[in-house]
ChimeraX commands (.cxc) that place a marker at each C-alpha (Angstrom):
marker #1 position 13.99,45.35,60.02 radius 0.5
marker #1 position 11.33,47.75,59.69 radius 0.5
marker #1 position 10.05,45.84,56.35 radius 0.5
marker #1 position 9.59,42.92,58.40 radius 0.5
marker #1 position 7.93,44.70,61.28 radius 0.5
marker #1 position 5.61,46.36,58.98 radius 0.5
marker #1 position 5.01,43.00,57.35 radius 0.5
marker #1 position 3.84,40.84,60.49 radius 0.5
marker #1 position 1.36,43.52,61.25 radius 0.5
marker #1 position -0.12,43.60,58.46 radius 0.5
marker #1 position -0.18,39.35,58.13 radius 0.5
marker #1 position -1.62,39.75,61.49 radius 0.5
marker #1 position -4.40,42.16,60.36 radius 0.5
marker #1 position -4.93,40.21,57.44 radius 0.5
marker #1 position -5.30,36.47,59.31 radius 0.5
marker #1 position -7.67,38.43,61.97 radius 0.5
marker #1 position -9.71,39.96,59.19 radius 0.5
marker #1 position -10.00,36.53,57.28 radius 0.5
marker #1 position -13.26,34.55,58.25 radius 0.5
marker #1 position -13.09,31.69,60.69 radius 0.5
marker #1 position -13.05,27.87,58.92 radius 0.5
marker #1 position -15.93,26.72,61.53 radius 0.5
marker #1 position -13.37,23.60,62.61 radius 0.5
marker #1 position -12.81,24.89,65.56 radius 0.5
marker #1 position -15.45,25.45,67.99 radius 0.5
marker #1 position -14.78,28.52,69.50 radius 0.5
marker #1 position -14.29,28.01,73.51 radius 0.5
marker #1 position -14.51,31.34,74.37 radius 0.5
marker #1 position -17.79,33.23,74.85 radius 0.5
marker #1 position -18.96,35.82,71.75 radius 0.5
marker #1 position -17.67,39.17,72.52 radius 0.5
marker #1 position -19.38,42.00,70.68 radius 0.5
marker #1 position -18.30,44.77,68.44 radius 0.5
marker #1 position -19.51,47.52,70.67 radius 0.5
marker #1 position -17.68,45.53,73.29 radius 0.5
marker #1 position -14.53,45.35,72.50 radius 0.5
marker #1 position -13.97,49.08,71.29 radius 0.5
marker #1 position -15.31,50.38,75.06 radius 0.5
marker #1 position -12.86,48.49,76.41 radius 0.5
marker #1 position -9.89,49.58,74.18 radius 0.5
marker #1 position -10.93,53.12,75.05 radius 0.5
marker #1 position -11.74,51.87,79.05 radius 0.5
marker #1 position -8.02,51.01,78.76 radius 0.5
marker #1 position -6.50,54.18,76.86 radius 0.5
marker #1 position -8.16,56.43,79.41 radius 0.5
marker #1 position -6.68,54.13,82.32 radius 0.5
marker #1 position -3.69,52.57,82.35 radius 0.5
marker #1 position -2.37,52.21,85.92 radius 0.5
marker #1 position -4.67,50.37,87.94 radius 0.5
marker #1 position -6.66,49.53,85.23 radius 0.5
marker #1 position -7.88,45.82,86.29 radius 0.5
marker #1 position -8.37,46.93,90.07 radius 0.5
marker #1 position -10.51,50.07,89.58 radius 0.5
marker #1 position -12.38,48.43,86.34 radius 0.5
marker #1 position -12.30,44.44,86.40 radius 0.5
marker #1 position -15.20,44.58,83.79 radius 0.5
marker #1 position -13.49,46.07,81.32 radius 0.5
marker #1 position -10.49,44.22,81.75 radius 0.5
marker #1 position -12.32,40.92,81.77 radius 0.5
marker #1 position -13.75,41.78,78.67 radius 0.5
marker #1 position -10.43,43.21,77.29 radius 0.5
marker #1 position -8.92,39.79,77.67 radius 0.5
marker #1 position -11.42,38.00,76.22 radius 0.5
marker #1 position -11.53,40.10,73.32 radius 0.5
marker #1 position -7.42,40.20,73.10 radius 0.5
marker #1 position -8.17,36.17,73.29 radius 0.5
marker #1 position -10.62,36.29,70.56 radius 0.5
marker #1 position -8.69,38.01,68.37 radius 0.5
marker #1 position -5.04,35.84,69.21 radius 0.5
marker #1 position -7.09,32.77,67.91 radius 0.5
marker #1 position -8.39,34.43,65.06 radius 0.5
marker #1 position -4.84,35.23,64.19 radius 0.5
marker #1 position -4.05,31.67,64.45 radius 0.5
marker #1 position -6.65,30.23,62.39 radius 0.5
marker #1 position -5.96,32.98,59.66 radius 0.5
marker #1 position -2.27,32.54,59.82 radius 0.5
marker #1 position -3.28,28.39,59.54 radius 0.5
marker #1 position -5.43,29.24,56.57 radius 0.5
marker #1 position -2.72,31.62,54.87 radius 0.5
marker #1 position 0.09,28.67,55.71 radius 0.5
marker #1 position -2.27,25.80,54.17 radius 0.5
marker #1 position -3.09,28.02,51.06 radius 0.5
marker #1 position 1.03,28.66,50.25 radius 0.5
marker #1 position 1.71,25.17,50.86 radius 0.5
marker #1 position -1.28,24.15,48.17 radius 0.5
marker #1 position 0.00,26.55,45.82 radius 0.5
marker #1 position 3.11,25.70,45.91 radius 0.5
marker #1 position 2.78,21.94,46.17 radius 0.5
marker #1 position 1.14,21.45,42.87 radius 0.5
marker #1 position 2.74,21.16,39.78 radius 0.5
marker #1 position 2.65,22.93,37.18 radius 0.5
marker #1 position -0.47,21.90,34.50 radius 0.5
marker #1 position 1.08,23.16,31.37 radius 0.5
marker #1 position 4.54,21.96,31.69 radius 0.5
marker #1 position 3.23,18.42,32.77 radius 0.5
marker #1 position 0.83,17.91,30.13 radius 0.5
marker #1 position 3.39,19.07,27.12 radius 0.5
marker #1 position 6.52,18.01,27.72 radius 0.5
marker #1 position 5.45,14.92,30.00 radius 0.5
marker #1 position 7.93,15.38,32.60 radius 0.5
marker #1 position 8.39,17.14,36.49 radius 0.5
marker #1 position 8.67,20.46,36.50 radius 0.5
marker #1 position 12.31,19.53,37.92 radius 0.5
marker #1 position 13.42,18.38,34.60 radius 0.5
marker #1 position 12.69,21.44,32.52 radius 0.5
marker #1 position 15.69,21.55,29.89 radius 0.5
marker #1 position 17.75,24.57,29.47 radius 0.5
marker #1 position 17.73,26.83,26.49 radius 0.5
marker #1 position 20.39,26.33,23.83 radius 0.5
marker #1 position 23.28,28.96,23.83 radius 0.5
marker #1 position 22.85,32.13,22.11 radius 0.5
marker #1 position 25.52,32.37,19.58 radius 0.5
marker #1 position 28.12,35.03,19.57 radius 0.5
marker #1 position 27.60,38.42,17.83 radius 0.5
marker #1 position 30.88,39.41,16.85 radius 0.5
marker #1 position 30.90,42.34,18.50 radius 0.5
marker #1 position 34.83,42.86,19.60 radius 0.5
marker #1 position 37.39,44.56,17.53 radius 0.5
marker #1 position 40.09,44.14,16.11 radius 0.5
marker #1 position 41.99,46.09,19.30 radius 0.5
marker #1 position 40.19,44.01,21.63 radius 0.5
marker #1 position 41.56,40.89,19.55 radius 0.5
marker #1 position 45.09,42.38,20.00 radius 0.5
marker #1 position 47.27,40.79,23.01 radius 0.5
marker #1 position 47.91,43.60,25.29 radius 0.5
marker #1 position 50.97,42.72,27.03 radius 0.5
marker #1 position 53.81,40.83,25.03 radius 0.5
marker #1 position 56.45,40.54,27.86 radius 0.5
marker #1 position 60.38,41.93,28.16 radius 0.5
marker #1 position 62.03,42.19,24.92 radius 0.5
marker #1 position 65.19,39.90,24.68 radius 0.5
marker #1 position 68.48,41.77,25.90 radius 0.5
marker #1 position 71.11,42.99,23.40 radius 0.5
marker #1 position 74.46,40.84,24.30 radius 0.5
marker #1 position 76.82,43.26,25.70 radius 0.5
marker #1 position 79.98,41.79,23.82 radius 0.5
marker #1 position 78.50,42.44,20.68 radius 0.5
marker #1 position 79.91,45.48,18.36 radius 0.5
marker #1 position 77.62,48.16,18.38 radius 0.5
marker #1 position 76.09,48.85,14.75 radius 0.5
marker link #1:1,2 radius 0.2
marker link #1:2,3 radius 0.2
marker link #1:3,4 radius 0.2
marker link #1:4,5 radius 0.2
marker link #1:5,6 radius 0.2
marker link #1:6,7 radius 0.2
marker link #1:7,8 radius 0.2
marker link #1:8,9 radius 0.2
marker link #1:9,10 radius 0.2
marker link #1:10,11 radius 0.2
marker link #1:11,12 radius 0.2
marker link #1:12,13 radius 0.2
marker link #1:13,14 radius 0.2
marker link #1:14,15 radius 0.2
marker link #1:15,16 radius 0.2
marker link #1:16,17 radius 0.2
marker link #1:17,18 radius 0.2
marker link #1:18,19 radius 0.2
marker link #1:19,20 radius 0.2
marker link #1:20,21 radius 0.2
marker link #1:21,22 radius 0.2
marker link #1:22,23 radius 0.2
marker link #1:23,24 radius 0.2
marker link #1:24,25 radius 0.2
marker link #1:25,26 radius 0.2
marker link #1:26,27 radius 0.2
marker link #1:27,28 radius 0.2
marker link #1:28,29 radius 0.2
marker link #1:29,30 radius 0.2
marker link #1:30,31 radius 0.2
marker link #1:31,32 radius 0.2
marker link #1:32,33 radius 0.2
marker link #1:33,34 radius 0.2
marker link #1:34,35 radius 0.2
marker link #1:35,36 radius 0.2
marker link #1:36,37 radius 0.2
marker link #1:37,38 radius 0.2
marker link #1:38,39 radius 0.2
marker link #1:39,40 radius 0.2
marker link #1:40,41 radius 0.2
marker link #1:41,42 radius 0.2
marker link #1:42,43 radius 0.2
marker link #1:43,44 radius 0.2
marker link #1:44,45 radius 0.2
marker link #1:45,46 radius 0.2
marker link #1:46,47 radius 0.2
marker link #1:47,48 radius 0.2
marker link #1:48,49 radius 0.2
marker link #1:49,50 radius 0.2
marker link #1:50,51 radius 0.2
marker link #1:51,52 radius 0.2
marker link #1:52,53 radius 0.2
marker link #1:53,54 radius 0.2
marker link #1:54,55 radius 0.2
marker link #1:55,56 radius 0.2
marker link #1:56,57 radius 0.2
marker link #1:57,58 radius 0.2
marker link #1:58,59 radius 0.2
marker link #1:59,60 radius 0.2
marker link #1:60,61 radius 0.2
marker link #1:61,62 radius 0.2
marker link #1:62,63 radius 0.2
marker link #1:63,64 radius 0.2
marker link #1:64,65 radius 0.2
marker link #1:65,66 radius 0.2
marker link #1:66,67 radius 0.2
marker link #1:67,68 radius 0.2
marker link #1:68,69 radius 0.2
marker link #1:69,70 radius 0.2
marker link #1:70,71 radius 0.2
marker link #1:71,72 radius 0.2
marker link #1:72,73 radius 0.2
marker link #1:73,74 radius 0.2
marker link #1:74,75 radius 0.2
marker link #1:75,76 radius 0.2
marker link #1:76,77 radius 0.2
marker link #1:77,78 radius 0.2
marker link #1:78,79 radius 0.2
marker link #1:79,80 radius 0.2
marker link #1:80,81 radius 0.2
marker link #1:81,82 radius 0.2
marker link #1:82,83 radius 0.2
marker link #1:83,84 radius 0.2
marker link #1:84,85 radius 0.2
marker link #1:85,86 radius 0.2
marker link #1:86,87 radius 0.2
marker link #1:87,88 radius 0.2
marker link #1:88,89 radius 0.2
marker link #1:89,90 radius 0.2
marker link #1:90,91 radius 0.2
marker link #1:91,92 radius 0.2
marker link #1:92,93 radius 0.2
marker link #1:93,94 radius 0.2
marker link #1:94,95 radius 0.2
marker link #1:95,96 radius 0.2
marker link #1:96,97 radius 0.2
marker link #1:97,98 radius 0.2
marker link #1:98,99 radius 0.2
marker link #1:99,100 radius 0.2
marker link #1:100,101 radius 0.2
marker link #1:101,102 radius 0.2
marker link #1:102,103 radius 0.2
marker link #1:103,104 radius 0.2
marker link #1:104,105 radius 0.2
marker link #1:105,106 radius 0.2
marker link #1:106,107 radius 0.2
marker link #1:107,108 radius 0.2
marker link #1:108,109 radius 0.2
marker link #1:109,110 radius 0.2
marker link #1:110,111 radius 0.2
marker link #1:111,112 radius 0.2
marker link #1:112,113 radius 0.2
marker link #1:113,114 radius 0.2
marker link #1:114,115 radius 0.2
marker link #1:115,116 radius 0.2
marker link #1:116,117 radius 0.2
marker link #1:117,118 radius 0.2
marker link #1:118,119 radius 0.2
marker link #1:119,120 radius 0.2
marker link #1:120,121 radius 0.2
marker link #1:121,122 radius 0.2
marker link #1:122,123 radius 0.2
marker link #1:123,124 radius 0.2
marker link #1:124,125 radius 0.2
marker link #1:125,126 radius 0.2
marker link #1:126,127 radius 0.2
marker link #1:127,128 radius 0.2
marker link #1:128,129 radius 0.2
marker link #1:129,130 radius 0.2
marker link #1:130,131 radius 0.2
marker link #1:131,132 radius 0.2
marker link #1:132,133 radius 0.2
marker link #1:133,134 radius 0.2
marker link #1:134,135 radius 0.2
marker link #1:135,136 radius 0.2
marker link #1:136,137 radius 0.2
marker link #1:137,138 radius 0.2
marker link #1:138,139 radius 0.2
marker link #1:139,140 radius 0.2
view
């Protein structure tokens, strides 16, 4: 569970981090560098009544937490449209030797044996009950 915690954060980073496509126009307006970070600390220093005593900074906290959401989405678009190239497309070796879909790759012959029990391994283990002497006949 933590893997996968660990894992979305950093996909989220990553899709943030990646540049925007320019097919979207972006509906929000620009919000700067500078910012952003003095509203993150605006809203470290101040957490209860944050909004009430400082609606600046938590107008421009949204926006930026808004900015970066749909620069999560268009990176996490990008990242999904890459895998789905990459994985889509065939193969360009295996289709231009052996002239078939990568589905229909044969299967390697069998290796052969290499004789490697002994004779003890060969040897049945178990042979069952021996037969019972008949109780009528004379002892020898």
């Amino acid at each position: 569970m933590r893997f996968l915690l660990r894992l979305a954060f950093w996909l989220t980073v990553i899709a943030i981090l990646l540049p925007g496509s320019g097919s979207q126009p972006d509906s929000h307006s620009p919000v700067s560098v500078i910012e952003a970070m003095s509203a993150a600390k605006a809203t470290v220093g101040d957490m209860r009544g944050f909004c009430e005593r400082q609606p600046e900074a938590c107008t421009v906290g949204s926006e930026a937490a808004i900015a970066l959401g749909d620069r999560a989405k268009a990176g996490a678009k990008q990242i999904y449209e890459f895998l789905n190239e990459k994985i889509a497309e065939p193969d360009p070796v295996t289709t231009a030797t052996s002239g078939r879909s990568p589905a229909t790759i044969p299967l390697p012959p069998p290796r052969p044996s290499q004789h490697t029990l002994t004779p003890t391994d060969l040897a049945p283990a178990w042979r069952g009950p021996q037969p019972r002497k008949d109780p009528h006949a004379p002892a020898t």
